[in-house]
Backbone as a ProteinNet text record, in pm:
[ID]
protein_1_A
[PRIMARY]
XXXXXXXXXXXXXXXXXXXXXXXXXXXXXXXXXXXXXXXXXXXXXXXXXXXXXXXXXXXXXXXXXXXXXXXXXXXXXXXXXXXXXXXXXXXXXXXXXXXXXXXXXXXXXXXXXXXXXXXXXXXXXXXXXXXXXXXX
[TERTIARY]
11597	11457	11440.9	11358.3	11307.9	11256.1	11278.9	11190.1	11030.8	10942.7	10816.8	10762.9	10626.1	10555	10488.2	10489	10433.8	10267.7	10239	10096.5	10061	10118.4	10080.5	10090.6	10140.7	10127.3	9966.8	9893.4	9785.3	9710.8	9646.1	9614.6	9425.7	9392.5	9254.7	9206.7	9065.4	9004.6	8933.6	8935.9	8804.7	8656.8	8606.3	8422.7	8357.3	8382.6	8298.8	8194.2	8264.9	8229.1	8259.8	8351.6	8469.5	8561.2	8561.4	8586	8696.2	8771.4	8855.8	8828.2	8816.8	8774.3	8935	8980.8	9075	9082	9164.7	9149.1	9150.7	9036.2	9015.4	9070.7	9126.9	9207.3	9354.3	9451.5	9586.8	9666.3	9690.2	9839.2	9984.4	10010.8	10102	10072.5	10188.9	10168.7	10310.5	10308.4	10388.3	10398.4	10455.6	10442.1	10583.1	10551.2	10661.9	10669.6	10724	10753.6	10907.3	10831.1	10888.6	10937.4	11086.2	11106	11172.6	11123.1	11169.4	11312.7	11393.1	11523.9	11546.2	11565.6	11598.2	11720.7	11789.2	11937	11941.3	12055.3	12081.8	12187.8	12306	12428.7	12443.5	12566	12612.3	12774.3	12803.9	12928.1	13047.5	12979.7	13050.7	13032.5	12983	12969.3	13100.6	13110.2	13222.7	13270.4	13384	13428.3	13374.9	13275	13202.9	13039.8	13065.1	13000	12803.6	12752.8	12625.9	12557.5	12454.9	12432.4	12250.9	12194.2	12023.2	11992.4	11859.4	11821.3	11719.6	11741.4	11639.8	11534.7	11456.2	11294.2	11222.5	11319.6	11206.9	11174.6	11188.1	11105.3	10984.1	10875.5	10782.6	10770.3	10697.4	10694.6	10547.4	10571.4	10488.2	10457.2	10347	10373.4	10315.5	10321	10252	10213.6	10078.8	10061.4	10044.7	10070.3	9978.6	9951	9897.5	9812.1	9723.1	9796.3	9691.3	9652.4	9544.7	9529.1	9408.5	9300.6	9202.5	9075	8984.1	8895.8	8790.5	8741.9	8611.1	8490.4	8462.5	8350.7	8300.3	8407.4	8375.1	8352.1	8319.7	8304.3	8415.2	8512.6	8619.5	8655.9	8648.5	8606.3	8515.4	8366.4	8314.2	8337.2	8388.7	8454.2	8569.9	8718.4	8753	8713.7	8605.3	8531.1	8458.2	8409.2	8310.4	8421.6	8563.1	8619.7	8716.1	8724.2	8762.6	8658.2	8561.2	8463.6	8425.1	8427.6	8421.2	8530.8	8658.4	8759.2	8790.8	8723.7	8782.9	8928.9	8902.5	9055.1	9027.8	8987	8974.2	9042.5	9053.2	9145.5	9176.4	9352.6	9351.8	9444.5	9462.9	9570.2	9657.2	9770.3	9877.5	9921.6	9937.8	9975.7	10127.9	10253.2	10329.4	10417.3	10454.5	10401.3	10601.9	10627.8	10734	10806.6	10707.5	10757.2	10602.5	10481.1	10434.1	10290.9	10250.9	10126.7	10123.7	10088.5	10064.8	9946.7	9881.2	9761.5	9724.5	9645.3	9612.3	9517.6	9484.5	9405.3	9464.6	9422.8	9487.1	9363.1	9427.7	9342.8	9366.5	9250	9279.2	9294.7	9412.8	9525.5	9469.6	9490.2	9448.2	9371.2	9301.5	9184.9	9197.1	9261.4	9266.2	9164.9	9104.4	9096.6	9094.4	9123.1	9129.7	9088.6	9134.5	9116.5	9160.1	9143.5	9201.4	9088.8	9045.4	8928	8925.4	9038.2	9043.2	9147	9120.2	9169.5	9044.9	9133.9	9049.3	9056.8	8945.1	8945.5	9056.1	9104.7	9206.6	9170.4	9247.6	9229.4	9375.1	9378.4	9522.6	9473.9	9532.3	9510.4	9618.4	9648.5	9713.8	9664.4	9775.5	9696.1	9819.2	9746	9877.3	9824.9	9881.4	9869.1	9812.7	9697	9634.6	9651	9757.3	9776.8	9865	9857.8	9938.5	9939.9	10033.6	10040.5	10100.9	10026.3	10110	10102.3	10276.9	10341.4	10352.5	10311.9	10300.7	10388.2	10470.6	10553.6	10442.7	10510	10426.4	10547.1
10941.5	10909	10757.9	10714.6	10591.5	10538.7	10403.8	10325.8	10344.1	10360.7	10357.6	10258.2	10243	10083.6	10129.8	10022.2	10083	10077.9	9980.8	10010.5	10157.3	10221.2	10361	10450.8	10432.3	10501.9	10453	10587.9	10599.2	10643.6	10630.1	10615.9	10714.4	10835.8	10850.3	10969.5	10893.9	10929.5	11054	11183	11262.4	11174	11212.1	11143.3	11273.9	11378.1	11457.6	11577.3	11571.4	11661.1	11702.8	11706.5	11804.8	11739.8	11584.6	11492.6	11402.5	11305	11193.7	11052.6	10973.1	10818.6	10747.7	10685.4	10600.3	10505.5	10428.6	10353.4	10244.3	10117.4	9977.5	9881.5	9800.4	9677.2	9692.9	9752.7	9783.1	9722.7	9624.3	9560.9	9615.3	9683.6	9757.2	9826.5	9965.1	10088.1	10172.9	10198.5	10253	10375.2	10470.2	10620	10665.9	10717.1	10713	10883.2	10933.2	11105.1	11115.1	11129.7	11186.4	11309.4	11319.7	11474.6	11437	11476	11459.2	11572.4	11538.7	11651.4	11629.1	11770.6	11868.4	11890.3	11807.8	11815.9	11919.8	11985.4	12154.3	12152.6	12027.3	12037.6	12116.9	12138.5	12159.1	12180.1	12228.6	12160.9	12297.9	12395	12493.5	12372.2	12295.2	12260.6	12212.9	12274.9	12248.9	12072.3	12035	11915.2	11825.2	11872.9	11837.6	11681.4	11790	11703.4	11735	11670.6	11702	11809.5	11914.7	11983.6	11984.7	11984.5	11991.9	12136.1	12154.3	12293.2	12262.7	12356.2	12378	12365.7	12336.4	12333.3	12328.9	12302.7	12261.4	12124.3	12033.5	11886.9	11857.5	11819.3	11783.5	11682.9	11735.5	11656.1	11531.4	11448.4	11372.1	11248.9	11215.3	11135	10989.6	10880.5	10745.4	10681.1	10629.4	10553.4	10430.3	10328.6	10217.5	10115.2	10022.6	9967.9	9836.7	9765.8	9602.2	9572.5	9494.1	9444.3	9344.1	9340.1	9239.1	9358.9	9299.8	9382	9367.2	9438.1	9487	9537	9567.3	9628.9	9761.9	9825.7	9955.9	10058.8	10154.1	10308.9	10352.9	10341.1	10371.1	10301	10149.1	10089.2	10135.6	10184.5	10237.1	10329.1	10460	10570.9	10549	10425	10435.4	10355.4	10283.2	10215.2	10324.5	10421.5	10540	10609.4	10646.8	10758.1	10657.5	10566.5	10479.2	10452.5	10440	10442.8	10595.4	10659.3	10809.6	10838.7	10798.6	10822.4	10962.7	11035.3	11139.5	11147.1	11251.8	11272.9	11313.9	11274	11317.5	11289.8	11430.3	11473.6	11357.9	11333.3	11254.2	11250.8	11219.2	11266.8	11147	11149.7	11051.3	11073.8	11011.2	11021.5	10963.5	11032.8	10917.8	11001.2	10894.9	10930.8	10976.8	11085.3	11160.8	11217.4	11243.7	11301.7	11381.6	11392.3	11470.1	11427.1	11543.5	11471	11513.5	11499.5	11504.3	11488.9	11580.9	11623.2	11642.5	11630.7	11612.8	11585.4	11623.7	11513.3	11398	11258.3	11159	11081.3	11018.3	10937.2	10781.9	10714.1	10607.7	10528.8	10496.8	10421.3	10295.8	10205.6	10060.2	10033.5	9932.1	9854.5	9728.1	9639.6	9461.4	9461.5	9285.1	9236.7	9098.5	9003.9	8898.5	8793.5	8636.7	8570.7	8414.6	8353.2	8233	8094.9	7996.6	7950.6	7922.1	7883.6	7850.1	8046.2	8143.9	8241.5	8370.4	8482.6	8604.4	8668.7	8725.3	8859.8	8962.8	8994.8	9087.7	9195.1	9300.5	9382	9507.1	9583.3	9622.9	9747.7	9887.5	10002.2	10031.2	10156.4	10253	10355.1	10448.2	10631.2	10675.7	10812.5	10851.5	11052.4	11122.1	11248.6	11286.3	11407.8	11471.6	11596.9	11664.6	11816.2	11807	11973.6	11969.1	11926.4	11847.8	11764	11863.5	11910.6	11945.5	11926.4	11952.5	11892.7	11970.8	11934.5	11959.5	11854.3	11933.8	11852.4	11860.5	11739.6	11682.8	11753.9
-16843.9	-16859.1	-16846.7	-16774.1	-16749.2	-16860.8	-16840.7	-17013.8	-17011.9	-17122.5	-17114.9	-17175.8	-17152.2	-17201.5	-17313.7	-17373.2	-17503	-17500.8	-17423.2	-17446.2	-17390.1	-17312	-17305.4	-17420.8	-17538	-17658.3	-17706	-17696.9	-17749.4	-17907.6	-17930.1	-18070.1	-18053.4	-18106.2	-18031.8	-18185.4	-18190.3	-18317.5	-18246.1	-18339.2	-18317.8	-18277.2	-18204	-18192.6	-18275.6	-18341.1	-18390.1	-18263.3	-18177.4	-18095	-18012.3	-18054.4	-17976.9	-17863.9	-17838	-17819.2	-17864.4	-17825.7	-17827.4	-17799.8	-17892.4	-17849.4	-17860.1	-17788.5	-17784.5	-17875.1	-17948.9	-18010.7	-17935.2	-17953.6	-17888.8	-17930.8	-17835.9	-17841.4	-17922.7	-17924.8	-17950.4	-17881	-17955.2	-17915.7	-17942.2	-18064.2	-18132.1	-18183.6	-18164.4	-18251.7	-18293.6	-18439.6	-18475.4	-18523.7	-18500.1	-18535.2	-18603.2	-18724	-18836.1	-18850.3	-18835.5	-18883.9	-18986.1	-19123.2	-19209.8	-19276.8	-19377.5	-19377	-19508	-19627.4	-19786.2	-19775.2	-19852.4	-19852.9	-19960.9	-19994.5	-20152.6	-20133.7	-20268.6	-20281.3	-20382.9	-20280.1	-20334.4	-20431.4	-20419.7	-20491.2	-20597.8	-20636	-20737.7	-20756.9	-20905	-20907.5	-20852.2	-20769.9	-20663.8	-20515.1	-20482.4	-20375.1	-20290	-20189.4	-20096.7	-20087.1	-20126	-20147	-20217.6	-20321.6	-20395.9	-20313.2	-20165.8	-20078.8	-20093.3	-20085	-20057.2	-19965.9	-20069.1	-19991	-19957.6	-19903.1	-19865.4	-19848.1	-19922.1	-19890.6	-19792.2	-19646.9	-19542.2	-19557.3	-19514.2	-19499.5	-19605.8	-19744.7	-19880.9	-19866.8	-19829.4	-19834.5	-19758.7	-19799.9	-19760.5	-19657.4	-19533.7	-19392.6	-19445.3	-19325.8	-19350.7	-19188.6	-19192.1	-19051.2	-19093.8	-19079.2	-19087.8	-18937.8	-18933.6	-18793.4	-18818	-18765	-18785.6	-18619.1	-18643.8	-18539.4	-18564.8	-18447.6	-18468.4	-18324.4	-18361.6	-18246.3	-18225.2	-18067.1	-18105.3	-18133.7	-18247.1	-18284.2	-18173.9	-18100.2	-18048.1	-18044.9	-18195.1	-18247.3	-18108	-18103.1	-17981.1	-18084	-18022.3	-18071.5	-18177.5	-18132.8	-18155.4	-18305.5	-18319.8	-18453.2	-18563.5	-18491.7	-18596.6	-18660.7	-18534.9	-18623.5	-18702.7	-18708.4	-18788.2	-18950	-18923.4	-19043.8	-19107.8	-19048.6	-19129.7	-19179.4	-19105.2	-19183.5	-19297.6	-19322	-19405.7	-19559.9	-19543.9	-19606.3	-19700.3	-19559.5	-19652.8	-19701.1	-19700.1	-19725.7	-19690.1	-19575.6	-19487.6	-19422.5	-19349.4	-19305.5	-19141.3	-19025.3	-18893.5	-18876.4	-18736.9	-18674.1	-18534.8	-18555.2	-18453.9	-18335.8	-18256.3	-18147.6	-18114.9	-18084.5	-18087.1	-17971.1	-17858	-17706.6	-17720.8	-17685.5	-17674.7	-17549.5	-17444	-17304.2	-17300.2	-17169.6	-17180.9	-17302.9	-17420	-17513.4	-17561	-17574.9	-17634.3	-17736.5	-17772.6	-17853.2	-17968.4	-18068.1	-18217.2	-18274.3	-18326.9	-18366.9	-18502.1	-18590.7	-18674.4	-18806.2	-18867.2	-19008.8	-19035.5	-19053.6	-19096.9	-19170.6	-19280.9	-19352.5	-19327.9	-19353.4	-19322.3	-19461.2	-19437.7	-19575.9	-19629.2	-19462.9	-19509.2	-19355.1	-19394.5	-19254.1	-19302	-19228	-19244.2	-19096.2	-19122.1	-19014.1	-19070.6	-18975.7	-18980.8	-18826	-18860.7	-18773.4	-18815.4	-18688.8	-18722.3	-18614.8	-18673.2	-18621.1	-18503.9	-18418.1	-18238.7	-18235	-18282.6	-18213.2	-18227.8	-18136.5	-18169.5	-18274.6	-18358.9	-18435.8	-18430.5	-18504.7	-18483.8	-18638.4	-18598.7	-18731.7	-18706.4	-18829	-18863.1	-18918.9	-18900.3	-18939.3	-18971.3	-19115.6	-19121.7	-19170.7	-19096.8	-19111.7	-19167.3	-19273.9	-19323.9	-19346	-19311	-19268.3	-19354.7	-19354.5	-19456.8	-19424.3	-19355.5	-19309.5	-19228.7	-19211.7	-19102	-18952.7	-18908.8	-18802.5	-18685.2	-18557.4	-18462.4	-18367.8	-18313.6	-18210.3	-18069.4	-17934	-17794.8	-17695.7	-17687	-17572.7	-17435.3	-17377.6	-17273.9	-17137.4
[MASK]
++++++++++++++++++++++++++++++++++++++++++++++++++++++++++++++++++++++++++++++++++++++++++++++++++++++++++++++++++++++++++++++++++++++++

C-alpha cells in the first residue's frame, strides 16, 4: 500500500438531514480506537502468566482536530452540538482503510489566536455509542 496524505483523513458532522458537512479548515487529525481488557487471572493460570477475558472490555474511540477557524457551516454545527452537549452522528473518512460512524460528543472546543496570525481552534470528540466500521 502506498503512503496516504493526511489531509485526506476527513472529519464530517451530521447537518441534521440526512446529510454530511465536512469539517472546515483541518490541519491535523487524530483518531484514537480504544479496547479496555479484563484481567481474567488467577492462581490456576498457565505459568502463572496473564490471562484477558474476550470481549468483556469496553470499546471506545477519541477524535481530535485543529486547525484555521472559518466560521463555516461545519463550525456552527460543532458549536451547537457542544453547547447542547449532544451527541451527532459523525463519519470519519480515513482513506484505504475505511469509515467509522457514529454518535460522538463534543469533549473540548479551544480556539485561539495570536495578533500578526490566524484564528485557529481545537476539537475533541469522544464516542457516545456504538461506533461502526466499513472498509473502504
Amino acid at each position: 500500500m502506498a503512503a496516504q496524505r493526511g489531509r485526506d483523513i476527513l472529519l464530517k458532522i451530521s447537518d441534521g438531514a440526512g446529510g454530511f458537512t465536512t469539517v472546515a479548515g483541518l490541519r491535523a487529525r487524530t483518531i484514537s480506537l480504544n479496547a479496555r481488557t479484563v484481567d481474567a487471572t488467577d492462581s490456576d493460570s498457565a505459568g502463572r502468566w496473564r490471562e484477558l477475558l474476550a470481549g468483556a472490555g469496553a470499546k471506545s474511540a477519541a477524535v481530535s482536530g485543529e486547525g484555521v477557524f472559518r466560521d463555516a457551516a461545519s463550525d456552527a454545527l460543532i458549536r451547537e452540538a457542544f453547547f447542547a452537549q449532544s451527541a451527532p452522528v459523525w463519519r470519519l473518512v480515513i482513506p484505504d482503510f475505511g469509515t467509522l460512524e457514529g454518535p460522538f460528543q463534543v469533549a473540548t472546543l479551544d480556539y485561539a489566536g495570536e495578533h500578526q496570525g490566524e484564528a485557529t481552534y481545537a476539537v475533541s470528540l469522544a464516542s457516545a455509542g456504538e461506533i461502526a466500521f466499513q472498509a473502504l
